[in-house]
VEXDO-65230 format. One line per 8 residues: number of its first residue (from 1); for each residue x, y, z of N, C-alpha, C. Coordinates in Angstrom, 3 decimals, padded with zeros to 6 digits. Each point is the difference from the previous one (the first is absolute). Layout:
! residues N
NUM	X,Y,Z,X,Y,Z,X,Y,Z; ...
//
This chain:
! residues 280
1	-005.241,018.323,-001.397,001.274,000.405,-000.587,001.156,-000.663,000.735; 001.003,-000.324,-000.856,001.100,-000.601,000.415,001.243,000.996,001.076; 000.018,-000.174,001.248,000.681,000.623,001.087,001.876,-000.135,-000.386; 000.978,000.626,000.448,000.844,-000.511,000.253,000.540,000.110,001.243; 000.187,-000.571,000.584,000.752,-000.324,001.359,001.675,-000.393,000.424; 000.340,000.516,001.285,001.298,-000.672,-000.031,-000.028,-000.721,001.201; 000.685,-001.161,-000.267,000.270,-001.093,001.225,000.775,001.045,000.956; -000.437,000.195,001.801,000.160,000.992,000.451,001.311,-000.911,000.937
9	000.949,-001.193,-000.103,000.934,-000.243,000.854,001.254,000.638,-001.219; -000.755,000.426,-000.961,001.491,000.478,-001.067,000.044,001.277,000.967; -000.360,001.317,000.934,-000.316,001.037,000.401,000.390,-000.564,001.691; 000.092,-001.119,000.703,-000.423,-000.529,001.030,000.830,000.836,001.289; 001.104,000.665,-000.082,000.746,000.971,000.375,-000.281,001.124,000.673; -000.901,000.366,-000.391,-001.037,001.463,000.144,-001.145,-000.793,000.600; -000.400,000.873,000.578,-001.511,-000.262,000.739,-001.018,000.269,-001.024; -001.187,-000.672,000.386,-001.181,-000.277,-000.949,-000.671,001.492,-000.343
17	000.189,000.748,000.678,-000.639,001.672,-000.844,000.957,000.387,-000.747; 001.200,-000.325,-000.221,001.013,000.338,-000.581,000.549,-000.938,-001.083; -000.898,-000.905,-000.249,000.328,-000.971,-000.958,-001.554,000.408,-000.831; -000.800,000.385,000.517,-001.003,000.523,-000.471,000.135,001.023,-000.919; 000.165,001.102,000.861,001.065,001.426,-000.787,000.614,-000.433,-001.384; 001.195,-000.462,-000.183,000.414,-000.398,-000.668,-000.208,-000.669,-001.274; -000.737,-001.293,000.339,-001.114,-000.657,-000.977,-000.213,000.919,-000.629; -001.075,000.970,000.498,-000.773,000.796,-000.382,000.755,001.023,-001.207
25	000.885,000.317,000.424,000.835,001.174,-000.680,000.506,-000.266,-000.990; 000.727,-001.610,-000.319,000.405,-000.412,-001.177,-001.131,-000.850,-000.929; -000.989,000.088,000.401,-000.933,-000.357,-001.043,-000.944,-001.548,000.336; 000.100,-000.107,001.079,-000.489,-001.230,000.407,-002.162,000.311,000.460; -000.656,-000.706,-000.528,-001.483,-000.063,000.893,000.280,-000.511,001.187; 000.621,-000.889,000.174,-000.178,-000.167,001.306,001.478,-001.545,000.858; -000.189,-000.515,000.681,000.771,-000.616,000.564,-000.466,-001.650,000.655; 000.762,-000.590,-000.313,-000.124,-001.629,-000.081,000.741,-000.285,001.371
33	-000.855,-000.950,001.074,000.982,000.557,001.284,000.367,-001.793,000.487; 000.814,000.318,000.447,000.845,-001.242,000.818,-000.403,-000.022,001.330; -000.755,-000.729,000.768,-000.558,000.355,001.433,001.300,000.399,000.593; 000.822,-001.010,-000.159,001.479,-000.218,000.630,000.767,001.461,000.383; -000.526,001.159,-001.145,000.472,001.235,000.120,-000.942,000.541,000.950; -000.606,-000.207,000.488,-000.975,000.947,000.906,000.453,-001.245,001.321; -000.138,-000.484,-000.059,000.574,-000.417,001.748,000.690,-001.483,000.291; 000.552,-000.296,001.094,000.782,-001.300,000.012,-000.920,-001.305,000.217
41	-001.343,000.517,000.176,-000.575,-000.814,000.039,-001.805,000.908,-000.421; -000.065,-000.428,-001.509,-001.338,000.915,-000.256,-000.826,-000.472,000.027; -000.388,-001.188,000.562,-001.165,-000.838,000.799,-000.827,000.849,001.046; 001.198,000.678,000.703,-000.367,000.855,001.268,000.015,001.519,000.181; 000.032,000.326,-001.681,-000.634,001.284,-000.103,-001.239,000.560,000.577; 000.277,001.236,000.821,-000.926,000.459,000.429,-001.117,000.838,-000.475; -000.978,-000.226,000.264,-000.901,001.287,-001.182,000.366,001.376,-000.137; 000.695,000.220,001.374,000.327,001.899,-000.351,001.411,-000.342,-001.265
49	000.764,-000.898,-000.078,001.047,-000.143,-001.126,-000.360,-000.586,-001.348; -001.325,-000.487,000.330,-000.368,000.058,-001.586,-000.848,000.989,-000.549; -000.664,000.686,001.091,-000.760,001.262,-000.508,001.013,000.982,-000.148; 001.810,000.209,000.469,001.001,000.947,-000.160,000.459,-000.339,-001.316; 000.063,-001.274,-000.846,000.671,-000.726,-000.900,-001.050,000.711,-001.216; -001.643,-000.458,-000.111,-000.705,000.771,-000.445,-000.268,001.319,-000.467; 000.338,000.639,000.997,-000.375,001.092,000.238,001.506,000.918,-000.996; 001.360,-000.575,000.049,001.115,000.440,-000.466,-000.029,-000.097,-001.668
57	-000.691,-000.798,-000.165,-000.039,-000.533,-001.511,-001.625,000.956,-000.579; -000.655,000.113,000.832,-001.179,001.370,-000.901,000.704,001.302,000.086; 000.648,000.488,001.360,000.559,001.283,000.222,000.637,000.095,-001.284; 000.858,-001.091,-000.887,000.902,-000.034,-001.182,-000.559,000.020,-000.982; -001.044,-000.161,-000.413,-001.327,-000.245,-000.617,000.302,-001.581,-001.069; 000.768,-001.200,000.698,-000.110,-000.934,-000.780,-000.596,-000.808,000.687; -000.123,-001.489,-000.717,-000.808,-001.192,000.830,001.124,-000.972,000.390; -000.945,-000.742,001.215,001.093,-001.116,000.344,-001.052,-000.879,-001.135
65	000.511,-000.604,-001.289,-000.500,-000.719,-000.811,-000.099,-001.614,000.582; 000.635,-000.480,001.009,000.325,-001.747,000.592,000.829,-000.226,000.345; 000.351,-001.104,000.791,001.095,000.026,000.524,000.729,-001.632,-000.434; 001.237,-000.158,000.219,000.746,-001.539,-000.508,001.283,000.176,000.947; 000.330,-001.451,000.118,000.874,-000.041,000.620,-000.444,-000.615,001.282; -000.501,-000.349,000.284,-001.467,-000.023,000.708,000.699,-001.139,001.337; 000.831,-000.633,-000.314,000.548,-001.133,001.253,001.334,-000.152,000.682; 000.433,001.258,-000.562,001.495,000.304,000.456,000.015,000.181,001.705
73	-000.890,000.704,000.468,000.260,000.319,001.817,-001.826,-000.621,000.301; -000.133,-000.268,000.893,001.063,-000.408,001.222,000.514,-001.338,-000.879; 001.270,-000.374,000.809,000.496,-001.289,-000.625,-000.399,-001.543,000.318; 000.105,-000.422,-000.771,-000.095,-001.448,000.715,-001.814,-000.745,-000.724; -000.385,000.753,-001.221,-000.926,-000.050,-000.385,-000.045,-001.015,-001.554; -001.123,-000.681,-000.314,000.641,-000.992,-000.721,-001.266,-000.696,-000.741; -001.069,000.172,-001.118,-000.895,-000.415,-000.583,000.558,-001.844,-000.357; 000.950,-000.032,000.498,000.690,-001.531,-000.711,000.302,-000.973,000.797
81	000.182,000.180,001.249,000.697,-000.176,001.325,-001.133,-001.333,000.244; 000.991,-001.206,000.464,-000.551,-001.219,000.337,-000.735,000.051,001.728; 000.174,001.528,000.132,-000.248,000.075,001.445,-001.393,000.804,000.119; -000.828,-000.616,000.580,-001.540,-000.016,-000.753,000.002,001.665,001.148; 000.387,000.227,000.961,000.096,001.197,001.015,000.484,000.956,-000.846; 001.518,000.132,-000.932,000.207,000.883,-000.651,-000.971,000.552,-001.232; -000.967,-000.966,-000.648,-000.402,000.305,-000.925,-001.318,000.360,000.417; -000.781,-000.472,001.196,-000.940,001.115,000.983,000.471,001.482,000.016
89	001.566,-000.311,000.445,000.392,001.927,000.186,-000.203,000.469,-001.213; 000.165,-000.703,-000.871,000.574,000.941,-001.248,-001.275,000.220,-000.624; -000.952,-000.310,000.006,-001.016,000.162,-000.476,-000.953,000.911,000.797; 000.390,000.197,000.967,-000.742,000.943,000.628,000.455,001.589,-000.061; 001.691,-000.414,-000.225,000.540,000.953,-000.510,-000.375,000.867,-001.140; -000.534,-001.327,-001.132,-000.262,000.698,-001.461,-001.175,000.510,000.257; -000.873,-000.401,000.895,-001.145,000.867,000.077,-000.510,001.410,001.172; 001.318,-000.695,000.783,000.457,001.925,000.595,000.464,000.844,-001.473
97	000.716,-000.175,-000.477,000.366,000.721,-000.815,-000.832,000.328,-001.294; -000.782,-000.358,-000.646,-001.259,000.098,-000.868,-000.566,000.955,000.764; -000.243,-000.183,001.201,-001.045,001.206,000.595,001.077,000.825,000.194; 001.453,000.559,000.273,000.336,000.939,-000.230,000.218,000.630,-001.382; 000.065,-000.245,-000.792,-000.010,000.084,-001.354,-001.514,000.802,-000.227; -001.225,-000.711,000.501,-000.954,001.137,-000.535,-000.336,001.041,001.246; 001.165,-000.016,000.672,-000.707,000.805,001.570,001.128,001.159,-000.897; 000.668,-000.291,-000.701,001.489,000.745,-000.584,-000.992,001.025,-001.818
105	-000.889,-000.417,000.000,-000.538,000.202,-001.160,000.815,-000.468,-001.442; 000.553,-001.288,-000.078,000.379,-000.718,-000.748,-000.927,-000.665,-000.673; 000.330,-000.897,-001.068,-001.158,-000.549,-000.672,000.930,-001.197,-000.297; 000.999,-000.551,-000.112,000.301,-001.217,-000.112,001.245,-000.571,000.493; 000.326,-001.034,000.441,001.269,-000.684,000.759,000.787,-000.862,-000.494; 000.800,000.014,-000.693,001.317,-000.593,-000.603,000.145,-001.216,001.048; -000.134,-001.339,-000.151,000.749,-001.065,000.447,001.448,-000.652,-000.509; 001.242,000.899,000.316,001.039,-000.758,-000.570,000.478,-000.705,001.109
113	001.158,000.724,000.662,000.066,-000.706,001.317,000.914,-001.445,-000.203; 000.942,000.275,-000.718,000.467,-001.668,-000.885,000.292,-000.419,001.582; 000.658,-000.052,000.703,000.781,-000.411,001.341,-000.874,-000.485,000.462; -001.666,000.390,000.209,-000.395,-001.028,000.735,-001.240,-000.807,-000.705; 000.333,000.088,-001.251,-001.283,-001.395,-000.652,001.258,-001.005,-000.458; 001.285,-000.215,000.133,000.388,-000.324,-000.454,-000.015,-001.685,000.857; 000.133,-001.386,-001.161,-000.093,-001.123,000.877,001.259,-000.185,001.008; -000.634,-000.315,001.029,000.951,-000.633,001.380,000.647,-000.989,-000.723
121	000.714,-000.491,000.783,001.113,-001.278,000.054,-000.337,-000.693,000.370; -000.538,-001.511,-000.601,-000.468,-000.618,000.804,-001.261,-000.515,-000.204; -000.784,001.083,-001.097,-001.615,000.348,-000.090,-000.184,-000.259,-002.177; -000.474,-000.907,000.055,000.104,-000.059,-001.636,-001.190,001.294,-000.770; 000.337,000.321,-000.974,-000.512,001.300,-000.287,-001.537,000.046,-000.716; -000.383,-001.336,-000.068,-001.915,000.266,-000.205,-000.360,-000.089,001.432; 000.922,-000.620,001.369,-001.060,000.615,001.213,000.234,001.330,000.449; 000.796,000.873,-000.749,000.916,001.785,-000.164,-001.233,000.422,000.266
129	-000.509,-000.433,-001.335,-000.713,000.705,-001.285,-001.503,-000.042,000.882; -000.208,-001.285,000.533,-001.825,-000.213,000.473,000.522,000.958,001.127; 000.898,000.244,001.003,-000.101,001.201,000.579,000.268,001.269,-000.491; 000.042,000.251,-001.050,000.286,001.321,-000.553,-002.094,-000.086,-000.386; -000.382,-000.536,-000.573,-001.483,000.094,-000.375,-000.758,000.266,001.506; 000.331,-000.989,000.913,-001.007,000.404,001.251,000.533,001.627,000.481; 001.434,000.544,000.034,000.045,001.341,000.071,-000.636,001.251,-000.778; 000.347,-000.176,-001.542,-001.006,000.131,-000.901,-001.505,000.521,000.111
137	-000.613,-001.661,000.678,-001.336,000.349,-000.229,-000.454,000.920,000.893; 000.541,000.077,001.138,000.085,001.032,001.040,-000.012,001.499,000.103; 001.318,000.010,-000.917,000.462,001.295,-000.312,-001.304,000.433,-001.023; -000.628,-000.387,-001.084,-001.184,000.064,-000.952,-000.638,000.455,001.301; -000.737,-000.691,001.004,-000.987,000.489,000.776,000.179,001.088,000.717; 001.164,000.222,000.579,-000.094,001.454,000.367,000.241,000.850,-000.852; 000.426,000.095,-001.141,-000.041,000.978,-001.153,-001.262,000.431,-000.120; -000.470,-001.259,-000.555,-001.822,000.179,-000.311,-000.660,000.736,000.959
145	000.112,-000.261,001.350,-000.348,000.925,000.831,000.600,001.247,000.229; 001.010,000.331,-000.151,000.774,001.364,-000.003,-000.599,000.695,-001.216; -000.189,-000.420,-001.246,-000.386,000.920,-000.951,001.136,000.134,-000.984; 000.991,-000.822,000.107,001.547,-000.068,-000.808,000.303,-000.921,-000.389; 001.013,000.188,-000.893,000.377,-001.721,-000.545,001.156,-000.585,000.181; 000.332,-001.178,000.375,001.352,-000.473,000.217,000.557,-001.001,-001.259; 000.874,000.275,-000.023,000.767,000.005,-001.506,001.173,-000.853,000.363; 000.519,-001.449,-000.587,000.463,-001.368,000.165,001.606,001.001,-001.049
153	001.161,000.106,000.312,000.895,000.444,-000.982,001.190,-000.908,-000.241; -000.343,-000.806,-001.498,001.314,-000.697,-000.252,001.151,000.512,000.355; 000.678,-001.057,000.020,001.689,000.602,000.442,000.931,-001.207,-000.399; 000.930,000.339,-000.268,001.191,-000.880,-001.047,000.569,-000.531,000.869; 000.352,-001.138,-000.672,000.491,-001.246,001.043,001.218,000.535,000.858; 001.045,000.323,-000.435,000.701,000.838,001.206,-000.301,000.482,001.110; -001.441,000.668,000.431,-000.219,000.151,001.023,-000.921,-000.965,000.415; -000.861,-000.914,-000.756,-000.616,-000.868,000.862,-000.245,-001.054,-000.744
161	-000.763,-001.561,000.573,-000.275,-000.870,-000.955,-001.504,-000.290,-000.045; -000.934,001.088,000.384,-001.198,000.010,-000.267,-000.837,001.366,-000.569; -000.564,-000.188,-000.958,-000.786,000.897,-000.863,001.311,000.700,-001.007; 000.157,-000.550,-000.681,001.395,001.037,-000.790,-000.738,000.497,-001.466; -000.902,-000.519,-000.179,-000.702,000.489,-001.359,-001.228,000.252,-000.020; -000.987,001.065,-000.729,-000.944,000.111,-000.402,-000.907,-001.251,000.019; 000.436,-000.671,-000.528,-001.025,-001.507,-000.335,-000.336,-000.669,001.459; 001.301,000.264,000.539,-000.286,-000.973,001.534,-000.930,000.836,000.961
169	000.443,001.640,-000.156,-001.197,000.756,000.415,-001.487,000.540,000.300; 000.108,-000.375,-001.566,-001.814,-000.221,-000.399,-000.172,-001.130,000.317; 000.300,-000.792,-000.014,-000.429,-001.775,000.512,-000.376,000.317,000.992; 000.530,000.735,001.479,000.174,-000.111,001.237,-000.923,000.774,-000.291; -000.475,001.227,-000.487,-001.348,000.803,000.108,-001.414,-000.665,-000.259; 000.246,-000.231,-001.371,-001.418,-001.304,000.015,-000.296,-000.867,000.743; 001.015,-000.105,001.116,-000.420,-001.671,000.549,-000.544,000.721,001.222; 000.468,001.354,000.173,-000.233,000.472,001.158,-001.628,001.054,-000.367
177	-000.208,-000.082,-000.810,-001.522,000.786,-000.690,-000.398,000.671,000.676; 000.951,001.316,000.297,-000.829,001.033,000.361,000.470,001.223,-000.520; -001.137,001.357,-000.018,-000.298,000.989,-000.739,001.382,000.739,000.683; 000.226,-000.045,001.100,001.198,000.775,000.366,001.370,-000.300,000.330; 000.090,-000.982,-000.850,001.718,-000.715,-000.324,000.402,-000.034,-001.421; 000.862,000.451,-000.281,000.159,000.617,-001.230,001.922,-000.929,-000.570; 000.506,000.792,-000.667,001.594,-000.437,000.114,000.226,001.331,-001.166; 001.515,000.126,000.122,000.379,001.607,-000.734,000.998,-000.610,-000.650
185	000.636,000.895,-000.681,001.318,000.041,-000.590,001.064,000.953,000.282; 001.569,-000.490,000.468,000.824,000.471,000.471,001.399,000.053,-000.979; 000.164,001.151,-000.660,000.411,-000.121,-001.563,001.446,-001.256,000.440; 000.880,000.828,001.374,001.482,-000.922,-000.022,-000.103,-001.535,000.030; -001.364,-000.378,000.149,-000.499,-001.071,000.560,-000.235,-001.161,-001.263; -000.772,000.931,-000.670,-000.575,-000.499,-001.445,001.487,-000.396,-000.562; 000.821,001.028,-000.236,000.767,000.028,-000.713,001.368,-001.743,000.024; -000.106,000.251,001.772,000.940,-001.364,000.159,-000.629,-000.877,000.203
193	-001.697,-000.301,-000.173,-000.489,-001.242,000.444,-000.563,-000.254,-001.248; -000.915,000.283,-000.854,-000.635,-000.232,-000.996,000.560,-000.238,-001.210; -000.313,-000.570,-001.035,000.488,-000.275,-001.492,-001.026,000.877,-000.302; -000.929,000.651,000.025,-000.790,000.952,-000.875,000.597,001.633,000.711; -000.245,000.995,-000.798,000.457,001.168,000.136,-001.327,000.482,000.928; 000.704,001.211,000.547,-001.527,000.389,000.529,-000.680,000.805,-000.513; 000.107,000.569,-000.952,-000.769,000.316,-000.974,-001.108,-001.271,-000.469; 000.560,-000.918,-000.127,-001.015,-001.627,-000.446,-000.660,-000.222,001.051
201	000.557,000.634,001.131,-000.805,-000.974,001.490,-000.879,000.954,-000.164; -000.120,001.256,000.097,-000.995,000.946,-000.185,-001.400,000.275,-000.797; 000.473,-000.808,-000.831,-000.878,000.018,-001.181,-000.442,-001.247,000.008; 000.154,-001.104,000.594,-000.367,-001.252,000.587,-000.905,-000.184,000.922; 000.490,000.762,001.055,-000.750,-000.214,001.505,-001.344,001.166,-000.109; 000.998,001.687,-000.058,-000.655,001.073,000.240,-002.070,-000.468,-000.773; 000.026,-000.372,-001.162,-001.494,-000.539,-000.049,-001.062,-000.689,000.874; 001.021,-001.098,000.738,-000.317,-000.764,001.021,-000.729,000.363,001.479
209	000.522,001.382,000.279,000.151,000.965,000.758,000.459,-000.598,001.807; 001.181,-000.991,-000.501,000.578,-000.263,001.236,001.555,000.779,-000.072; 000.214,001.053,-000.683,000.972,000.674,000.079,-000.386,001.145,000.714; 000.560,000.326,001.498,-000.915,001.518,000.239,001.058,000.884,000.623; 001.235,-000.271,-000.461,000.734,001.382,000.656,001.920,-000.803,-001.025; 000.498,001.042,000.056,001.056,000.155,-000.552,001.203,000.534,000.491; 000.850,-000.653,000.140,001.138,000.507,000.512,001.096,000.499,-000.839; 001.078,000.620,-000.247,000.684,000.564,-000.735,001.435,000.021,000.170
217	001.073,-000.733,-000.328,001.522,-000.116,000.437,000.880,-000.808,-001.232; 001.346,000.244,000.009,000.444,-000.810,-000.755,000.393,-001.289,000.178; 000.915,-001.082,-001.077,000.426,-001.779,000.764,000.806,000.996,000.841; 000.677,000.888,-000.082,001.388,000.119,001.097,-000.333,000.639,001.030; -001.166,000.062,000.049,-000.263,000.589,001.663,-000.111,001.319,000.050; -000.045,000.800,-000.920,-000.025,001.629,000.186,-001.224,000.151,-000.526; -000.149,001.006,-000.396,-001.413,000.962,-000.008,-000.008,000.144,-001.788; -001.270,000.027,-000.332,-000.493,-000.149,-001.352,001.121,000.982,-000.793
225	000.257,-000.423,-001.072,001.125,000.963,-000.953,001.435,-000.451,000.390; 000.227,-000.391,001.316,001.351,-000.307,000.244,000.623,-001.187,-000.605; -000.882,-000.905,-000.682,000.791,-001.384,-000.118,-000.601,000.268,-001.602; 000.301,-001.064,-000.476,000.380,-000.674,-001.579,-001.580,000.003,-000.229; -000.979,-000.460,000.948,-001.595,-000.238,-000.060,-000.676,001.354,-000.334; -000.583,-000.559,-001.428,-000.925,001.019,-000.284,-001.609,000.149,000.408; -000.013,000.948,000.126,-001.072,000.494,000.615,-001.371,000.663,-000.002; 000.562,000.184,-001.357,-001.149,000.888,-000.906,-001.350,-001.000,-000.600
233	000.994,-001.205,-000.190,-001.201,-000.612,-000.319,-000.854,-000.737,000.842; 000.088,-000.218,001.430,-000.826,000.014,000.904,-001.056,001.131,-000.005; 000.373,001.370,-000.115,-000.567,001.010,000.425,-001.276,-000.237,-001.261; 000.516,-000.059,-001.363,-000.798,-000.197,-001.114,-000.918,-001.441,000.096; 000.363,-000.964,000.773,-001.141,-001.367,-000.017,-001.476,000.774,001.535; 001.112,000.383,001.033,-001.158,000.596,000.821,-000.754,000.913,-000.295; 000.219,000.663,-000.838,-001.154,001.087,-001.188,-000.982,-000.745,-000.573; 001.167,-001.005,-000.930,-001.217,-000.530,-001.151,-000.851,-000.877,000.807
241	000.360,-000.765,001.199,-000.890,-000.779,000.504,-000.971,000.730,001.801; -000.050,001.553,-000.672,-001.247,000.688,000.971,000.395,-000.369,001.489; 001.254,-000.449,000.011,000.219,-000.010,001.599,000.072,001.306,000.431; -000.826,000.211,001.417,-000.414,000.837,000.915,000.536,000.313,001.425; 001.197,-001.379,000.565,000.325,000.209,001.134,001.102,000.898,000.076; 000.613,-000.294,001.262,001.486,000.508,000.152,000.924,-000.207,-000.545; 001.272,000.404,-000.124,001.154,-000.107,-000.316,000.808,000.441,000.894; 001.427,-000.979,000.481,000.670,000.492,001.124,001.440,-000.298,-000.628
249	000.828,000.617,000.584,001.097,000.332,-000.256,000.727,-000.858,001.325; 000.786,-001.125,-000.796,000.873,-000.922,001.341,001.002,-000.207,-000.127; 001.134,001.152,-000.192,001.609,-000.601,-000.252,000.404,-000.461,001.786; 000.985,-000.971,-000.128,000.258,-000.767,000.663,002.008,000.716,000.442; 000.358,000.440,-001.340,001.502,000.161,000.308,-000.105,001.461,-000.170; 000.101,001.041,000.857,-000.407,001.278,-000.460,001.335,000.770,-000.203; -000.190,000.766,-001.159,001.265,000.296,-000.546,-000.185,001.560,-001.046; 000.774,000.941,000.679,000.851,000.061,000.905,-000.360,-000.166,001.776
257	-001.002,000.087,-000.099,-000.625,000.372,001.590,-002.033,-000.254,-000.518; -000.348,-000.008,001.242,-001.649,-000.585,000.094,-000.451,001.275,-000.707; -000.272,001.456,000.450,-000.460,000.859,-000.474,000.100,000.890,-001.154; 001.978,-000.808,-000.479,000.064,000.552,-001.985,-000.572,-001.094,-000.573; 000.015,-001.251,000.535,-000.469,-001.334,-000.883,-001.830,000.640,-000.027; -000.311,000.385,001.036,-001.846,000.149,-000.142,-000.398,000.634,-000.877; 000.759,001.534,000.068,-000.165,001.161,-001.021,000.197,-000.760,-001.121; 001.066,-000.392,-000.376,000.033,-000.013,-001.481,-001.056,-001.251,-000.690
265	-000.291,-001.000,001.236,-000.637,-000.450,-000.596,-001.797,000.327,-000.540; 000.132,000.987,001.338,-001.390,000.645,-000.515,-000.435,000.574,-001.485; 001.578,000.953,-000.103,-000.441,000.515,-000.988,000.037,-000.621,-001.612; 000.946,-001.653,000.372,-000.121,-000.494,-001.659,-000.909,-000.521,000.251; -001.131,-000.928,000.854,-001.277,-000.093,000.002,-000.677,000.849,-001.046; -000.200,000.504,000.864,-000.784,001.464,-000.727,000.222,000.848,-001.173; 001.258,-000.550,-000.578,000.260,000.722,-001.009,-000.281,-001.110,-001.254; -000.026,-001.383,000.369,-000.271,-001.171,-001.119,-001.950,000.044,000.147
273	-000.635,000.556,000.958,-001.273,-000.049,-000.514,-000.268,001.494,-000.839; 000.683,000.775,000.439,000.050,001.050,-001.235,000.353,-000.394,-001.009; 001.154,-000.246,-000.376,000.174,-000.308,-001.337,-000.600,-001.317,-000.578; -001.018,-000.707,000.933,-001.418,-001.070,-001.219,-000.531,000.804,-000.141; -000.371,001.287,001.017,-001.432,000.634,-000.494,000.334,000.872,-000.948; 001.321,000.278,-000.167,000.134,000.946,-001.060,-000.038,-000.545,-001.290; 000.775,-001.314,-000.176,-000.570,-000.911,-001.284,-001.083,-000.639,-000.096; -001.229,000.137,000.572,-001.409,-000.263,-000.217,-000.632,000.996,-000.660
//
């Protein structure tokens, strides 16, 4: 069954049992986490703070569904970087973090992270790209071994000049052929990068089954219902096409505040899969 979740740096204010709480109360399964919110450096999480992080999110009775965001702290990290030392760190990074993700009882990891796949200066962008695949194939192997999947997420040229579409996504998955690298759809994403609707990408890919998680926001940066982007008919292609994963909730401009933007978005979620099931 399809989860809904909220990206937990919209909440980031409050401490993690209390962003839990909350979730919980306005209608959320569970919570989509930003390492970055749990410490300044979540490489060096300790086991008693991920068994406290754990442990806050059952007391609430939701799941940590995966985590994204995934390269923001520590800094200085860089899948693109002509500096063969940084892209050692960073890769060891992605696979510290995969194993926190299933030590977190997550099941899949959002790769957006535009800031650091993005090409250097200096560095022409098919040798970007052959280091974005050797990170890649990496990240696939410790997934595969974790038991989770890591998920490649277009992003619109504004924030970066590598992977901005679906097509370039799945390319980078096939070439990288493995069972636990996947790529998702990120509605604000679709919306300013693609010529197909995402309703079309859905009904395109979702067969394919390299679509495995969903994100939810408008082009303007707020939370589903807030912008001009409709929404309903996403909700109606992930029905008709038997998708099973998550769904997360990622406004970016929160308005009026993180915790009225969450609520309300919980509840028009939830109120547009009521009203398909009520016209079925």
């Amino acid at each position: 069954m399809m989860r809904l979740a909220l990206c937990n740096e919209v909440l980031r204010e409050r401490d993690f049992s209390a962003q839990c709480a909350f979730a919980a109360a306005v209608g959320y399964d569970g919570l989509e986490v930003a390492p970055f919110t749990l410490a300044d450096d979540p490489l060096a999480l300790a086991d008693a703070r991920v068994a406290e992080v754990r442990r806050a999110a059952a007391d609430a009775g939701i799941a940590i569904t995966g985590l994204h965001w995934l390269l923001v702290k520590p800094d200085g990290l860089s899948i693109t970087s002509p500096d063969a030392a940084v892209r050692v760190r960073t890769i060891a990074a992605i696979r510290r973090i995969v194993g926190l993700c299933a030590a977190l009882g997550g099941r899949y990891l959002v790769h957006g992270s535009p800031a650091q796949r993005r090409t250097p200066e200096g560095t022409d962008r098919a040798t970007a790209r052959a280091c974005i695949v050797e990170a890649l194939v990496a990240a696939a192997e410790a997934a595969q071994d974790a038991g989770v999947i890591y998920l490649l997420e277009p992003l619109p040229a504004d924030e970066t000049d590598q992977v901005n579409t679906l097509d370039e996504a799945v390319a980078l998955v096939r070439e990288v052929a493995s069972p636990a690298l996947a790529t998702m759809l990120d509605a604000k994403s679709a919306a300013l990068a693609e010529t197909a609707s995402a309703p079309d990408l859905l009904a395109r890919w979702l067969p394919e089954g390299v679509i495995r998680h969903v994100q939810l926001n408008d082009r303007n940066r707020r939370g589903p219902g807030q912008g001009a982007d409709r929404i309903a008919p996403i909700i109606a292609a992930l029905v008709a096409g038997g998708y099973d994963g998550d769904i997360a909730v990622e406004p970016f401009d929160y308005f009026p505040d993180g915790p009225a933007c969450a609520a309300r978005a919980a509840g028009y979620v939830r109120g547009l899969f009521e009203a398909l099931a009520a016209s079925s």
